[in-house]
Phi, psi and omega in degrees: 000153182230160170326298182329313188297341175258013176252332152310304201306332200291303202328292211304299185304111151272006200259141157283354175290296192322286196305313165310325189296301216278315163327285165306348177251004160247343187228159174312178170296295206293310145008259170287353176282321162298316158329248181317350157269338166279350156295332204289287202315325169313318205263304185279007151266354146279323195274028161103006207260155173278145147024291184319275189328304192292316203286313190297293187323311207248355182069045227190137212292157178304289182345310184299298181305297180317296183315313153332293177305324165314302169324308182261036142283308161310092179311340179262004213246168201265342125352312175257228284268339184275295202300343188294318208279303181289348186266358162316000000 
C-alpha cells in the first residue's frame, strides 16, 4: 500500500460517523489531539489574532504558529480555500 491508497481510502468516506469511526481506529488520542490543534491555531490565525497572542492561548511554540501562517498563505492551498469558502 502507498500514500495514495490512503488518500483514496480518506476520499472514499462521505459519511461523518465513518469518518470519525476511521479516524479513531487509526490514529491515537495524541493524534488526533495534534490534529485539532493545528486546526484550532489555523482557524485563529484566520480570524486575524497574531502569533504572539495564539502562542500564550494554545501554548505552544511560534515555530508551529508560523508553519500555520505559511499554510494560509498559499493562495492554492486547499486550506485558504476552505477558509474563503466558509468566510461567504
Amino acid at each position: 500500500m502507498q500514500k495514495q491508497d490512503i488518500y483514496d481510502i480518506f476520499c472514499s468516506v462521505s459519511n461523518r460517523n465513518e469518518m470519525i469511526k476511521l479516524m479513531n481506529e487509526l490514529l491515537t488520542k495524541s493524534e488526533i489531539s495534534d490534529l485539532t490543534l493545528r486546526w484550532n491555531l489555523l482557524c485563529m490565525l484566520n480570524e486575524g489574532l497574531s502569533q504572539r497572542e495564539i502562542a500564550a492561548k494554545l501554548g505552544v511554540s511560534l515555530c508551529k504558529i508560523t508553519r500555520g501562517a505559511k499554510i494560509l498563505k498559499d493562495d492554492k492551498g486547499v486550506v485558504k480555500k476552505i477558509f474563503d469558502q466558509s468566510n461567504r
